[in-house]
ChimeraX commands (.cxc) that place a marker at each C-alpha (Angstrom):
marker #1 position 91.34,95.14,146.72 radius 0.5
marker #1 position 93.85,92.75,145.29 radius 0.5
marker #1 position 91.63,91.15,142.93 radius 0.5
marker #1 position 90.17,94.25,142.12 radius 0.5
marker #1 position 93.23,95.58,140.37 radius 0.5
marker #1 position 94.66,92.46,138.66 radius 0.5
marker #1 position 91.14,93.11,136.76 radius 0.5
marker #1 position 92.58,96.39,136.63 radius 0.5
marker #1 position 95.70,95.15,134.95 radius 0.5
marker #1 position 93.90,92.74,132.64 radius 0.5
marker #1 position 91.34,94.71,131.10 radius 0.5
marker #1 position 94.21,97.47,130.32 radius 0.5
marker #1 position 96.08,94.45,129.09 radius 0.5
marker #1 position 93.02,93.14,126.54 radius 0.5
marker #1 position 92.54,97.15,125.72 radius 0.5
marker #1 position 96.34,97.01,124.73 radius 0.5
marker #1 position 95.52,94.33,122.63 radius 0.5
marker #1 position 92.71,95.34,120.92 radius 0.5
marker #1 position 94.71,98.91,119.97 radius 0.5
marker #1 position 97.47,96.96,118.74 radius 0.5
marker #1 position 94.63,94.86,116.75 radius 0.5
marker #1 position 93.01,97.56,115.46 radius 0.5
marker #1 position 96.47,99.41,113.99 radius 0.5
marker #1 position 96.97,96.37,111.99 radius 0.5
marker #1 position 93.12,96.99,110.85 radius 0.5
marker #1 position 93.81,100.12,109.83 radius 0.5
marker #1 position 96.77,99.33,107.72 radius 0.5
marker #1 position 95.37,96.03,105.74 radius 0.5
marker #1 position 92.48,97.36,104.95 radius 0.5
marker #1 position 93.00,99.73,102.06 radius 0.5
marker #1 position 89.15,100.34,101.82 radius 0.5
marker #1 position 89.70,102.11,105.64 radius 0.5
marker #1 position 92.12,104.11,103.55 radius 0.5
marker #1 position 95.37,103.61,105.67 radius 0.5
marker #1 position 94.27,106.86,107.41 radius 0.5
marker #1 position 98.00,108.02,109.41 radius 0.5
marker #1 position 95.86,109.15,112.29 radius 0.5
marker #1 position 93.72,106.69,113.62 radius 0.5
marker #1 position 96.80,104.12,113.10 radius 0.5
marker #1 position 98.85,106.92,115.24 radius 0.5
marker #1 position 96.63,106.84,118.14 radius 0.5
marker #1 position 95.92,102.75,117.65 radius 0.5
marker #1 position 99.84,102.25,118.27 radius 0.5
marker #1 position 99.53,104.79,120.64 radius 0.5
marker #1 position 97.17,103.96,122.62 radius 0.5
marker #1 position 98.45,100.42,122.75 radius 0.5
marker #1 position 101.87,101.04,123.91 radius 0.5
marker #1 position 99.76,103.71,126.96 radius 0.5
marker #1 position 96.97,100.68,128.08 radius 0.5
marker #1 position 100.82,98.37,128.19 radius 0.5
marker #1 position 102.03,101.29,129.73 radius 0.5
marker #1 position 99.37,101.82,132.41 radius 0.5
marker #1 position 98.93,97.92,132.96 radius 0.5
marker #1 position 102.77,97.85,133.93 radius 0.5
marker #1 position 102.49,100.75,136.44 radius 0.5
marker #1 position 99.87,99.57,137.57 radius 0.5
marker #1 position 101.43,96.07,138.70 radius 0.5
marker #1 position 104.26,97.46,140.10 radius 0.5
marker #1 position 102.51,99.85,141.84 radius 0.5
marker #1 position 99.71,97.31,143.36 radius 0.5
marker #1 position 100.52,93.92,142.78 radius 0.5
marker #1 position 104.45,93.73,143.66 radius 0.5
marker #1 position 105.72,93.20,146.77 radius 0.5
marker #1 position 108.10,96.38,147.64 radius 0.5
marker #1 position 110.60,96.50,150.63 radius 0.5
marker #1 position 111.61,99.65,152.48 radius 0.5
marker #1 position 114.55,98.93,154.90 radius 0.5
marker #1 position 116.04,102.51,156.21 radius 0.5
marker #1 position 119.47,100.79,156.09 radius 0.5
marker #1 position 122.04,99.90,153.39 radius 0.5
marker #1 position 121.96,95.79,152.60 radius 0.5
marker #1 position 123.76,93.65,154.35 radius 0.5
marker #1 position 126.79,91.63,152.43 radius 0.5
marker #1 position 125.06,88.61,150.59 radius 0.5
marker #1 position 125.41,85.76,152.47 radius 0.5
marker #1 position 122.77,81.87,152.62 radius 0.5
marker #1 position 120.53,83.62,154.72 radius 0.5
marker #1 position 119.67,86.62,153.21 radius 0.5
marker #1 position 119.26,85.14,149.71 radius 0.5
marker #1 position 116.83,82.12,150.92 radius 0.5
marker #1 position 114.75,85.76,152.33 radius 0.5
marker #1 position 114.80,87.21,148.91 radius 0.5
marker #1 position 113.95,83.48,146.90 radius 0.5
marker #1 position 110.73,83.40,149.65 radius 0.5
marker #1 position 109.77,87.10,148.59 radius 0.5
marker #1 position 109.82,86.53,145.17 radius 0.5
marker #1 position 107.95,83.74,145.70 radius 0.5
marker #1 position 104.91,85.08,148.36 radius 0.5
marker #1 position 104.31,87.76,145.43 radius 0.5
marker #1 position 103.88,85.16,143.37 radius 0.5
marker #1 position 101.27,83.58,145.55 radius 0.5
marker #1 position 99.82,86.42,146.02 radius 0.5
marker #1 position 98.39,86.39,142.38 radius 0.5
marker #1 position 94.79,85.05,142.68 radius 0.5
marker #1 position 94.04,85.26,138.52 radius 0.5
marker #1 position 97.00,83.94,136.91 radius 0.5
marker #1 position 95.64,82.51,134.18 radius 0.5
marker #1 position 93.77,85.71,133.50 radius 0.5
marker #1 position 96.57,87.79,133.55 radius 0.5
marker #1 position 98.89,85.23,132.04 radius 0.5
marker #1 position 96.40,85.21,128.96 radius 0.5
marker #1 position 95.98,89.00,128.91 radius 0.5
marker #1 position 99.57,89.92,128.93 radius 0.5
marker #1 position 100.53,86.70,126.17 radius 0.5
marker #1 position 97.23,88.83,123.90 radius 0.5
marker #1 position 98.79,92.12,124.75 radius 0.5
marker #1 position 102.61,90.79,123.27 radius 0.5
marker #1 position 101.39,88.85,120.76 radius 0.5
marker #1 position 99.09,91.39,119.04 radius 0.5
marker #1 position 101.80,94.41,119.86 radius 0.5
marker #1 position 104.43,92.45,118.06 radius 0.5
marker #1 position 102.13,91.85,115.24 radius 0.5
marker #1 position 101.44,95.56,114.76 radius 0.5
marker #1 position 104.83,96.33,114.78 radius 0.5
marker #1 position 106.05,94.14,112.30 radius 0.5
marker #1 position 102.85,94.61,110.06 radius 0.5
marker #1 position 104.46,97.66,107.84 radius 0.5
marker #1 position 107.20,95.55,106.68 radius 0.5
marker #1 position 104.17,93.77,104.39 radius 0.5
marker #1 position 105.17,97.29,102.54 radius 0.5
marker #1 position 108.38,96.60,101.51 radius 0.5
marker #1 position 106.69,94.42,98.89 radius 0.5
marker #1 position 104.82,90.90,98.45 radius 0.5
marker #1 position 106.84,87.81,99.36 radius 0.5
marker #1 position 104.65,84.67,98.27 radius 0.5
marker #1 position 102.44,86.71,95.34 radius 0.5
marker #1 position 104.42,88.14,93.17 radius 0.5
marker #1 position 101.66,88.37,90.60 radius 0.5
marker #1 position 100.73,92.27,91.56 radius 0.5
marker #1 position 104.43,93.38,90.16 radius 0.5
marker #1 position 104.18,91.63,86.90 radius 0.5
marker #1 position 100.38,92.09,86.27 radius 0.5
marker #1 position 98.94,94.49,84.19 radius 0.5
marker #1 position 95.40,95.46,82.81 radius 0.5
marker #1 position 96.77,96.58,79.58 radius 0.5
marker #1 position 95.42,94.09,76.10 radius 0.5
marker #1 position 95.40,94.57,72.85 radius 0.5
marker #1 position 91.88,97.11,72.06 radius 0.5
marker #1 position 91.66,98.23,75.44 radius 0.5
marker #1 position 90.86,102.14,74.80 radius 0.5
marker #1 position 93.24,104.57,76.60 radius 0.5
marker #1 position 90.92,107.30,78.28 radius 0.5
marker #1 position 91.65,110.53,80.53 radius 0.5
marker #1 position 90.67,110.75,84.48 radius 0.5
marker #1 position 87.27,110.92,83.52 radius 0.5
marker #1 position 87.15,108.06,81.32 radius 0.5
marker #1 position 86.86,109.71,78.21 radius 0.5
marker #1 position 88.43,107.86,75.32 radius 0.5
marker #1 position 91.62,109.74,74.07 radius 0.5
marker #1 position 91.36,110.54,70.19 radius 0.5
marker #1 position 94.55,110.53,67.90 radius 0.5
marker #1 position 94.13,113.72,66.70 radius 0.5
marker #1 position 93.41,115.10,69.80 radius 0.5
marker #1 position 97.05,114.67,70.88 radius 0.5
marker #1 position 99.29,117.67,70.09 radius 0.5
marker #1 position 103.03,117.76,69.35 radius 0.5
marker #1 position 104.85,119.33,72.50 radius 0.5
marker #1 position 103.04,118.37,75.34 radius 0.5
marker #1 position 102.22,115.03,76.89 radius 0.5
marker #1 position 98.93,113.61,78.05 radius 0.5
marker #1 position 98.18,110.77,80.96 radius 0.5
marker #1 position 96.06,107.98,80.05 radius 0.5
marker #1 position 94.44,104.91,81.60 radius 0.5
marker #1 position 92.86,101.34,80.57 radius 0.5
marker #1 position 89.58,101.65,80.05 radius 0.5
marker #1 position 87.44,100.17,82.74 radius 0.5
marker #1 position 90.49,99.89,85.02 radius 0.5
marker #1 position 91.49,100.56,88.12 radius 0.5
marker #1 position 93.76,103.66,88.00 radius 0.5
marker #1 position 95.98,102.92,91.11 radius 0.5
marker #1 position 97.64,100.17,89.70 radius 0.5
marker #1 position 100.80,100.30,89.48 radius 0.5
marker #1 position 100.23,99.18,85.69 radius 0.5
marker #1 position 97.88,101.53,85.02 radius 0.5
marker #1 position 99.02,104.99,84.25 radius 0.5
marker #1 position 101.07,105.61,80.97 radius 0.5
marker #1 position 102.17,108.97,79.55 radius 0.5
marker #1 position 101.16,109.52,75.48 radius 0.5
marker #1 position 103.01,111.82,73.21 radius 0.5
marker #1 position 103.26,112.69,69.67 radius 0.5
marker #1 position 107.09,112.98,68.17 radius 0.5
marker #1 position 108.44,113.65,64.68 radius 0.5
marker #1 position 107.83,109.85,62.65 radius 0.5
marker #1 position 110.96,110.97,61.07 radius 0.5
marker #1 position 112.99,111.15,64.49 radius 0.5
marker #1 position 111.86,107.39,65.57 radius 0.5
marker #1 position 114.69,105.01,66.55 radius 0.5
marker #1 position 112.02,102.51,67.88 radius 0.5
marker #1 position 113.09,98.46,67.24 radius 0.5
marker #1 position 112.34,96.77,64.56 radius 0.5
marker #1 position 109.41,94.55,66.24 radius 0.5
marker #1 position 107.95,98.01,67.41 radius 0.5
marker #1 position 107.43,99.50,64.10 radius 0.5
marker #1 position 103.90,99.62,64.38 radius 0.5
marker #1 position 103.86,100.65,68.07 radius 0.5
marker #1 position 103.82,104.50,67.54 radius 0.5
marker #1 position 101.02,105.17,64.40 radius 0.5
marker #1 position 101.11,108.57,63.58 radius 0.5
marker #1 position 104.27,109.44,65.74 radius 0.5
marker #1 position 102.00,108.58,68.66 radius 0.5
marker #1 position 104.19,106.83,71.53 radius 0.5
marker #1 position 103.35,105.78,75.38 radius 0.5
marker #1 position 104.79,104.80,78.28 radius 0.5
marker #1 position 104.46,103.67,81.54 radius 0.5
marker #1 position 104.25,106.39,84.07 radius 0.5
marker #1 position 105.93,104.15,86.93 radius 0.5
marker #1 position 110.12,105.47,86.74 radius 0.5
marker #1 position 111.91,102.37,86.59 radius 0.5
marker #1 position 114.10,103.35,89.54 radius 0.5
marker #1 position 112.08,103.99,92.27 radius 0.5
marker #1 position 108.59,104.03,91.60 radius 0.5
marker #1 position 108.15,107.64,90.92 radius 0.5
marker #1 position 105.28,109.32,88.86 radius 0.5
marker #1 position 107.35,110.02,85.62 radius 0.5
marker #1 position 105.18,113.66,85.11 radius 0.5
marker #1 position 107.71,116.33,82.83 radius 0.5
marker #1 position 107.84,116.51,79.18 radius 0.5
marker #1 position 110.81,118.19,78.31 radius 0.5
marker #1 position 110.85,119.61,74.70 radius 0.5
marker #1 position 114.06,121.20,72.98 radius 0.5
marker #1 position 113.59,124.69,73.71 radius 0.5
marker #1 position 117.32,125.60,73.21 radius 0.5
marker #1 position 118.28,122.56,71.25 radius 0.5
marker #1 position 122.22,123.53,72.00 radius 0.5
marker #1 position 121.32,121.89,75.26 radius 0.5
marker #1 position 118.23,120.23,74.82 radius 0.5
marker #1 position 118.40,118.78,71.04 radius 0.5
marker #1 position 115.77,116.29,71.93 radius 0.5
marker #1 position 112.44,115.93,73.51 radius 0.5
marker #1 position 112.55,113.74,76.92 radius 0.5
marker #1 position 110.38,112.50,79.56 radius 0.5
marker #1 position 111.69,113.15,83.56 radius 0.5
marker #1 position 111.22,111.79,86.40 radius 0.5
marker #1 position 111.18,115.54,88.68 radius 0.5
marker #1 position 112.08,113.30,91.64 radius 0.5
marker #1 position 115.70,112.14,91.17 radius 0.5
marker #1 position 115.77,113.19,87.61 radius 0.5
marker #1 position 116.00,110.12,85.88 radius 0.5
marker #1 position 115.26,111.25,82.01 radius 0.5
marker #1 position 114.10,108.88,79.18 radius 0.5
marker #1 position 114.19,109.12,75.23 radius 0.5
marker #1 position 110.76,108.97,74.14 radius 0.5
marker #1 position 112.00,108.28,70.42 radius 0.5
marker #1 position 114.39,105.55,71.66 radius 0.5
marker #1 position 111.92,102.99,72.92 radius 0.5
marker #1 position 112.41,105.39,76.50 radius 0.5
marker #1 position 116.02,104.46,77.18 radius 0.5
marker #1 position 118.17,106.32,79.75 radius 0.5
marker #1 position 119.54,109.34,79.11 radius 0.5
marker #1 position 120.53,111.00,82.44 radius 0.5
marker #1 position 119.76,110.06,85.99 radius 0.5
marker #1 position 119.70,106.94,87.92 radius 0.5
marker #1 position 117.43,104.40,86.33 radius 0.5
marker #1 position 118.57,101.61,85.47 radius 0.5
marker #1 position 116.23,100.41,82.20 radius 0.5
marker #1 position 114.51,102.17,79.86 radius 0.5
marker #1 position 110.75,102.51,80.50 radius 0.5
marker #1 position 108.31,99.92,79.45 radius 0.5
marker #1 position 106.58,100.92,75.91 radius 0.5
marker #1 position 103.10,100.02,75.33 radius 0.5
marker #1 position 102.20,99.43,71.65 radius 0.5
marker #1 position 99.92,101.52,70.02 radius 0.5
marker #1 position 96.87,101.57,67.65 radius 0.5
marker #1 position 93.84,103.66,65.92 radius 0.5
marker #1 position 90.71,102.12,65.97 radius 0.5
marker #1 position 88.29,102.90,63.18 radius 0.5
marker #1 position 86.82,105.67,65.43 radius 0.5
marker #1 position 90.23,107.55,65.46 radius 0.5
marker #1 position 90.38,106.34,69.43 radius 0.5
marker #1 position 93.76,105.24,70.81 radius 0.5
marker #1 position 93.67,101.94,71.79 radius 0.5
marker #1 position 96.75,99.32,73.15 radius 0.5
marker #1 position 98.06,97.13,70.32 radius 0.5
marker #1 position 99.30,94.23,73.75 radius 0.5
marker #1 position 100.99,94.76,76.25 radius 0.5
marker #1 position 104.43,96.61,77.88 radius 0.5
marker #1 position 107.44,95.72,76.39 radius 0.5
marker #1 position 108.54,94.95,80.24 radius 0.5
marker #1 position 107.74,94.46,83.66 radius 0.5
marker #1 position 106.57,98.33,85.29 radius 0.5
marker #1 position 108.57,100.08,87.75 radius 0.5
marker #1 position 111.82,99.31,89.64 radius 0.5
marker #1 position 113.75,96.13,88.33 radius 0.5
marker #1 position 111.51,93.59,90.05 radius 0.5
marker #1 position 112.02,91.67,87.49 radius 0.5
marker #1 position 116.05,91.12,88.00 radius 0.5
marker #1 position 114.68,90.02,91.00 radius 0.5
marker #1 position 112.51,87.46,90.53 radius 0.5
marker #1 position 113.25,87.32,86.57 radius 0.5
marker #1 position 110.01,87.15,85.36 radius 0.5
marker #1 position 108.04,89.77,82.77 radius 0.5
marker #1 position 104.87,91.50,82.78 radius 0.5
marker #1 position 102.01,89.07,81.24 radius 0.5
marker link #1:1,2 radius 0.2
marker link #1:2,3 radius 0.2
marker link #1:3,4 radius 0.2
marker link #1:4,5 radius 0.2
marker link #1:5,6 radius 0.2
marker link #1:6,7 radius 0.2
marker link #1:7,8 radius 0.2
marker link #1:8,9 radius 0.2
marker link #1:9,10 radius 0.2
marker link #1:10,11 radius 0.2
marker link #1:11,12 radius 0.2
marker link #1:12,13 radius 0.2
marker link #1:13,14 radius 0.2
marker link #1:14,15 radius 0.2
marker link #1:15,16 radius 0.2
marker link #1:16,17 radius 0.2
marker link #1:17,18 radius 0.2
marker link #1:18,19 radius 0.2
marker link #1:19,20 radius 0.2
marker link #1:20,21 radius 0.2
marker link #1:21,22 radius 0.2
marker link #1:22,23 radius 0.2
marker link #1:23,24 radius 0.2
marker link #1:24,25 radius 0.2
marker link #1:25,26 radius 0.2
marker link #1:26,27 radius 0.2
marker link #1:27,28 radius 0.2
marker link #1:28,29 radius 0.2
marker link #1:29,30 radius 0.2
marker link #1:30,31 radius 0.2
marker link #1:31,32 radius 0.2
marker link #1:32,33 radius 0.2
marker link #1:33,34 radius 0.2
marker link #1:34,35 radius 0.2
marker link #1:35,36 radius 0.2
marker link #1:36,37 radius 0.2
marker link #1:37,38 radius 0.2
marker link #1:38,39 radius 0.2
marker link #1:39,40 radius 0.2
marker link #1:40,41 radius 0.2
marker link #1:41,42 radius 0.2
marker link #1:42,43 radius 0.2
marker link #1:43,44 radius 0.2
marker link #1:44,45 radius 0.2
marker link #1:45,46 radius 0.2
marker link #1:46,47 radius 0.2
marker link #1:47,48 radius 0.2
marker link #1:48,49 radius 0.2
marker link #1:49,50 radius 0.2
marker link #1:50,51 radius 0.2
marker link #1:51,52 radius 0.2
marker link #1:52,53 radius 0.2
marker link #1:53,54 radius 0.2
marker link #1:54,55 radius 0.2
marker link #1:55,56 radius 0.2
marker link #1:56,57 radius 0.2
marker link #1:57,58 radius 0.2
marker link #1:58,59 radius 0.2
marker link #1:59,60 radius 0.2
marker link #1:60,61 radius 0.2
marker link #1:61,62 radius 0.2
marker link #1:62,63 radius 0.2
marker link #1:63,64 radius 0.2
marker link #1:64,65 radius 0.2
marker link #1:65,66 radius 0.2
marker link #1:66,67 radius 0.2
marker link #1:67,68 radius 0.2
marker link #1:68,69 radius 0.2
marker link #1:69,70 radius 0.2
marker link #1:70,71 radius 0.2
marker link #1:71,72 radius 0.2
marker link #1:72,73 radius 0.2
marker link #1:73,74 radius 0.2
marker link #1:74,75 radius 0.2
marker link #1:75,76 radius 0.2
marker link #1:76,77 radius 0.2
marker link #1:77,78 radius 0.2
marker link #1:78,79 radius 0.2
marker link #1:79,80 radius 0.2
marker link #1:80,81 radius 0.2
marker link #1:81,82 radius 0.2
marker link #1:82,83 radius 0.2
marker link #1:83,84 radius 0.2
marker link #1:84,85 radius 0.2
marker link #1:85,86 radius 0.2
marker link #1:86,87 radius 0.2
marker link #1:87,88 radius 0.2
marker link #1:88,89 radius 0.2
marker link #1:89,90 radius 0.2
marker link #1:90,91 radius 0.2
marker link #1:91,92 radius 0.2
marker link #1:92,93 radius 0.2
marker link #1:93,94 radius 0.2
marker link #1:94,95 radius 0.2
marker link #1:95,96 radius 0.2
marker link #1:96,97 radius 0.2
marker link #1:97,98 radius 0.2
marker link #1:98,99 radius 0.2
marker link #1:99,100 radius 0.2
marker link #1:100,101 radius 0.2
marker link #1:101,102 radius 0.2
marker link #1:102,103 radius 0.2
marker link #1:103,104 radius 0.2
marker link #1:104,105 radius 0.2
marker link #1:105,106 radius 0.2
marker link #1:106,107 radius 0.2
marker link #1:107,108 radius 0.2
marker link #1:108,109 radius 0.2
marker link #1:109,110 radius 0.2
marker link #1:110,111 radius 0.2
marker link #1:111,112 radius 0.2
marker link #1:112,113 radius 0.2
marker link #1:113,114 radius 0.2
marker link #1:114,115 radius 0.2
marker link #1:115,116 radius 0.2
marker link #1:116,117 radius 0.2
marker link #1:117,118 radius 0.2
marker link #1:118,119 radius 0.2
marker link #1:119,120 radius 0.2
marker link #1:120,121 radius 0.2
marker link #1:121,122 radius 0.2
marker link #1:122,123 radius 0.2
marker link #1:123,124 radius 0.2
marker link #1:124,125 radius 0.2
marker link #1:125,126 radius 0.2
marker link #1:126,127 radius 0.2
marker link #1:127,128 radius 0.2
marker link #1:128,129 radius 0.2
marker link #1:129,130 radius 0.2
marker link #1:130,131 radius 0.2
marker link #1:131,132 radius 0.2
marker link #1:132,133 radius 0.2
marker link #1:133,134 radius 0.2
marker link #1:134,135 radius 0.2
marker link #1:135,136 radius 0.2
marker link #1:136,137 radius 0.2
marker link #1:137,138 radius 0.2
marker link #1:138,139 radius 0.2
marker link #1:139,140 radius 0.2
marker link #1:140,141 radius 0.2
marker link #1:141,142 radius 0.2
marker link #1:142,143 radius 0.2
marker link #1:143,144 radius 0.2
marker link #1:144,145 radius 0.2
marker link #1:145,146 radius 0.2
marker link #1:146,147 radius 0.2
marker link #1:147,148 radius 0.2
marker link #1:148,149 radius 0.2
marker link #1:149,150 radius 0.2
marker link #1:150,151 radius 0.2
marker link #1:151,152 radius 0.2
marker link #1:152,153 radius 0.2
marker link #1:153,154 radius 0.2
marker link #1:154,155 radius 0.2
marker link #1:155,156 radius 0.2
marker link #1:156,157 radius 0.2
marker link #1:157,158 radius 0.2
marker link #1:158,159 radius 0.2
marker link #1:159,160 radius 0.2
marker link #1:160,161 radius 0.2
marker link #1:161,162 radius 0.2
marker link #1:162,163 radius 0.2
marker link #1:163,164 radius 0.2
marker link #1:164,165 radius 0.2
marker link #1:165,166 radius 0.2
marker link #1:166,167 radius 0.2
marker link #1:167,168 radius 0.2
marker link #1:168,169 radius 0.2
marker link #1:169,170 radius 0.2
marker link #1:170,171 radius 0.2
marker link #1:171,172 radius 0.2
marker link #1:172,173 radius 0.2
marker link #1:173,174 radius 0.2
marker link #1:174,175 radius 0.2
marker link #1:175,176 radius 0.2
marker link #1:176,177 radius 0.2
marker link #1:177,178 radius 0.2
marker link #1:178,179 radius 0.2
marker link #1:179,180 radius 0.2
marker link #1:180,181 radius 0.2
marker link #1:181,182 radius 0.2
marker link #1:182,183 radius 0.2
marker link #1:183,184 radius 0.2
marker link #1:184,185 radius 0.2
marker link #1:185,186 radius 0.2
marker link #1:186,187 radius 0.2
marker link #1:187,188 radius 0.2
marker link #1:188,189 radius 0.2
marker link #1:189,190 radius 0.2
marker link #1:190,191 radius 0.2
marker link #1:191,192 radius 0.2
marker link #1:192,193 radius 0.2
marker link #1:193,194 radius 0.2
marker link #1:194,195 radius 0.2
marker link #1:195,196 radius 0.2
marker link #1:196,197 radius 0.2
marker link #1:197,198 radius 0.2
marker link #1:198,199 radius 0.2
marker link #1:199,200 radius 0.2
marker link #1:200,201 radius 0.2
marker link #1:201,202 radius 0.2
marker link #1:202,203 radius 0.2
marker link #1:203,204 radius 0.2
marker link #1:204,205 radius 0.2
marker link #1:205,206 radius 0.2
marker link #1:206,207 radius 0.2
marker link #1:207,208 radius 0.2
marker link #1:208,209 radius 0.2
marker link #1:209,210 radius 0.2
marker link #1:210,211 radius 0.2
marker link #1:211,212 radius 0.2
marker link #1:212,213 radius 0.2
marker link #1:213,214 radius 0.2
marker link #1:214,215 radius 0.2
marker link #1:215,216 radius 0.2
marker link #1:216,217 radius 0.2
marker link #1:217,218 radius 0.2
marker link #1:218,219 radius 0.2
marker link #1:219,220 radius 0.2
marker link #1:220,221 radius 0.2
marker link #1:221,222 radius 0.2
marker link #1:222,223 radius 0.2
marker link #1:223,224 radius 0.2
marker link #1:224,225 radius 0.2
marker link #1:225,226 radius 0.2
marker link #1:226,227 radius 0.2
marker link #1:227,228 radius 0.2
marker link #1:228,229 radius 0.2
marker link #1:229,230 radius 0.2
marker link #1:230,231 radius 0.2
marker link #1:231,232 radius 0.2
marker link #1:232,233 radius 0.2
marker link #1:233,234 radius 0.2
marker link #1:234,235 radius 0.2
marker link #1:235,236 radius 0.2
marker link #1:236,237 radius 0.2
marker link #1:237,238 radius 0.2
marker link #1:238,239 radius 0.2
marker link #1:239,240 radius 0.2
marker link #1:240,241 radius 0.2
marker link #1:241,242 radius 0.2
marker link #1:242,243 radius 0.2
marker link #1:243,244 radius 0.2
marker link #1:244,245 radius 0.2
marker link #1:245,246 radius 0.2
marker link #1:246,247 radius 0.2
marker link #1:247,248 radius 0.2
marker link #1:248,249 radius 0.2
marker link #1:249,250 radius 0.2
marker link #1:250,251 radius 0.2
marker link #1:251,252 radius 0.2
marker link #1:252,253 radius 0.2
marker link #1:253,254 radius 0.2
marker link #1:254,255 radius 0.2
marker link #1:255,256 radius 0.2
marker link #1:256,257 radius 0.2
marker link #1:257,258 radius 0.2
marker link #1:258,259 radius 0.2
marker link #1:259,260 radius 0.2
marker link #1:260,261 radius 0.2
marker link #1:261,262 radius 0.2
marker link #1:262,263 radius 0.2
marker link #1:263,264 radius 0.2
marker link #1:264,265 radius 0.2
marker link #1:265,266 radius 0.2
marker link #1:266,267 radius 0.2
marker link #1:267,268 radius 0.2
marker link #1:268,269 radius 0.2
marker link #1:269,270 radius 0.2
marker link #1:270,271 radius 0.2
marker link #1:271,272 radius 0.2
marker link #1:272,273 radius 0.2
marker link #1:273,274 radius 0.2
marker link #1:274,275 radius 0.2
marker link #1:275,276 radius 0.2
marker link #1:276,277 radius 0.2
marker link #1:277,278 radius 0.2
marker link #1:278,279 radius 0.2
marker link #1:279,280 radius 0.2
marker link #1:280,281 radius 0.2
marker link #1:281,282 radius 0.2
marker link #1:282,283 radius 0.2
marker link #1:283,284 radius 0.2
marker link #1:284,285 radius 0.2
marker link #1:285,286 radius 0.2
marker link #1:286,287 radius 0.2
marker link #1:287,288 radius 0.2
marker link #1:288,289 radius 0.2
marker link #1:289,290 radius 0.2
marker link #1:290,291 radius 0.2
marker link #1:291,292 radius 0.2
marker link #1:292,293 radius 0.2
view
């Protein structure tokens, strides 16, 4: 009976394990796509088969004494009683090594899921994924569905979202946001002259604050208020000058966002002239002081 449930207690130990195993599955493997549920009940069940194991133990394995009177005052005696309890339940273990390894499997791969979603506060050895970008110079911007975006197809007062061509569109350096402004009403750099032919300009989508998905246009509708046209950020508001090489304006930001240069190719397709004029999203780089390649 004994031996019967310390396999109890180490086969809910290993199943312990292998739930804790499996949540960390679940959450490196983007292909598995990081689905919240199945990681819920992996952690879950984990932390029930630990659960279960313990109550189990106590419940079967440990000694227990019943006395129907209060203790006695410590004294020699009494404590040399307690030292040879402790130590007949250890005896009384038949598959310590089982259970030792089963309950050292059971930590070790609990701990590991629980410290497995600080990996998402951001790489610590390769940095490379912050800085890297699949923008170069005549690499067509198309739409969602990969259709090449045309210069004349973009209209004044509205703003389109455009990837790399043959690109992944979840990276982070992806995404960029294309409008056409007044040429007259361009305060770009000197070196960016030739970034915005035809009035043309784009940005990276990534708000250099937190990470958001920079998605409003703003145009000057009353121009008392709104003289200028501006990109926001809807989440915490952070607004950039599209004409001014996307500085701040309003909001929390703290850089302007990162310009990609512009061109026309012979077909009249957009295409990128390099790349950004700065690392994408938050100020990684004031971090680790490096810029986008």
């Amino acid at each position: 009976m004994r031996r019967r449930s310390e396999t109890v207690v180490a086969l809910l130990l290993f199943c312990s394990a292998a739930c804790a195993v499996a949540f960390v599955v679940f959450y490196a493997i983007e292909k598995l796509g990081r689905n919240t549920q199945y990681m819920g009940l992996a952690l879950g069940g984990s932390l029930a088969f630990l659960a279960a194991a313990l109550i189990v133990t106590g419940d079967r394995l440990v000694e227990t004494e019943q006395i129907e009177e209060e203790y006695p005052l410590p004294d020699e005696a009494a404590q040399e009683q307690v030292d040879e309890l402790v130590a007949d339940t250890g005896r009384r273990f038949t598959r310590k090594r089982l259970l030792g390894t089963a309950a050292g499997l059971a930590g070790a791969s609990l701990g590991a899921a629980l410290i497995t979603p600080a990996a998402s506060l951001g790489p610590v050895l390769d940095t490379d994924p912050l800085t890297r970008t699949p923008w170069r110079r005549g690499r067509r911007l198309v739409d969602t569905h990969g259709t090449p975006l045309r210069a004349d197809e973009v209209d004044p007062k509205t703003f389109y979202t455009a990837y790399p061509e043959g690109a992944d569109h979840d990276l982070i350096g992806s995404p960029v946001i294309v409008a056409r402004l007044d040429p007259g009403r361009l305060r770009l750099p000197r070196d960016r002259a030739a970034w915005a032919p035809e009035g043309i300009v784009a940005y990276s989508k990534i708000c250099t604050h937190a990470a958001c998905a920079v998605s409003l246009f703003r145009t000057p509708r009353f121009p008392p208020t709104q003289p200028r046209p501006a990109i926001v950020c809807p989440c915490h508001y952070s607004t950039f000058d599209p004409a001014e090489a996307g500085k701040v304006i309003f909001g929390p930001a703290g850089r302007p966002l990162p310009q990609l240069p512009l061109m026309v190719t012979a077909a009249g397709e957009l295409a990128a002239g390099g790349n950004f004029s700065g690392p994408v999203g938050p100020s990684w780089s004031e971090v680790r002081n490096r810029r986008a390649t």
